[in-house]
N, C-alpha and C positions, 0 to 999 in steps of 0.2 A: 574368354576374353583374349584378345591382342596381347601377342608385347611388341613390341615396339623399342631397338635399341637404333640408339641418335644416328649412327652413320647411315642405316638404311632407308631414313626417313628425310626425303628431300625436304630441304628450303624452298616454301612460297614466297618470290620476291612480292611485296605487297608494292611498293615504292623504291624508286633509289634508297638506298641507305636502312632500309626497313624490313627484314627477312624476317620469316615465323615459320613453325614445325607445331602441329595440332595430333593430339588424339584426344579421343572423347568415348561416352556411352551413352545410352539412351538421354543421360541427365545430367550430366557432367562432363565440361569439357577443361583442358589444360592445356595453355597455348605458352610455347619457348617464346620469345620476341628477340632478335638483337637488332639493335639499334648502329650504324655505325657511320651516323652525317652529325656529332654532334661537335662541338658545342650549339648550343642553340642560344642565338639573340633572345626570344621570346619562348614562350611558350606553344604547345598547339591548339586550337579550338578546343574550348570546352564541349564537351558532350554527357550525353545520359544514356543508359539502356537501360530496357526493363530486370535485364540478369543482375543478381548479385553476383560481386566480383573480390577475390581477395588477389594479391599480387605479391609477389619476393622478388626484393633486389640479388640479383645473383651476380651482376657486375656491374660497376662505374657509381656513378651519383645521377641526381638525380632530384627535382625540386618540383615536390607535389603540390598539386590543387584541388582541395573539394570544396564545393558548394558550402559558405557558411563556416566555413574555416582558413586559419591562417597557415598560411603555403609552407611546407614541412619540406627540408634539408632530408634527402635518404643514401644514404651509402648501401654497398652488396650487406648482404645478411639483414636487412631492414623489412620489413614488410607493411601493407598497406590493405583498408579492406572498405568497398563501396556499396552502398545500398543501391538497391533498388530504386531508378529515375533519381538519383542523384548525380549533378552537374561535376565531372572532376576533367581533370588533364594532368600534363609531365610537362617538364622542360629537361634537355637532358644538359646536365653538367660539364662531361665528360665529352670526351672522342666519339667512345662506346658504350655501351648499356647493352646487360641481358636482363628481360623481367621475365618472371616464368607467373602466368596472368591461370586465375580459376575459374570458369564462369556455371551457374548454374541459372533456369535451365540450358543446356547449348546453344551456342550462340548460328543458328543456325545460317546468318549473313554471312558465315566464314566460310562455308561449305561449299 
């Protein structure tokens, strides 16, 4: 298996303001995110994928949304976890935000 240490691994710019770093295995993948256009007015669209997903606040805040739940305040060190075809989103609080996001199986639209 890889290793993989942070500096030699480029930033995918996804969006202004939206950079990510991925490694993965056959079954598992762990995606860095930072975020750095916040605060945010609103939220962003909610969505679903079929992957289960667990997620750690690593910096900033951060105000969760899942489907069928009341929208949860997260600071760094907090973490979050999403089923499978459940509806969730973020808003970011802050300036900044890092999530370091888990997806099983890989999410292979990232690739």
């Amino acid at each position: 298996m890889p290793v993989l240490k942070f500096d030699e691994v480029p930033y995918e710019m996804v969006r202004k303001g939206l950079e990510r770093k991925i490694i993965h295995t056959s079954n598992l993948m762990n995606v860095l995110i930072d975020f750095t256009d916040g605060p945010w007015e609103k939220p962003e669209p909610m969505h679903s994928h079929p992957h289960e997903q667990t997620s750690y606040v690593a910096e900033g805040k951060i105000l969760f949304f899942c489907e069928g739940e009341e929208p949860e305040e997260l600071k760094a060190g907090d973490m979050f976890a999403v089923p499978s075809g459940k509806k969730h989103t973020i808003q970011l609080l802050t300036k900044r935000a890092r999530l370091v996001d888990s997806f099983n199986p890989i999410r292979k639209d990232f690739l």
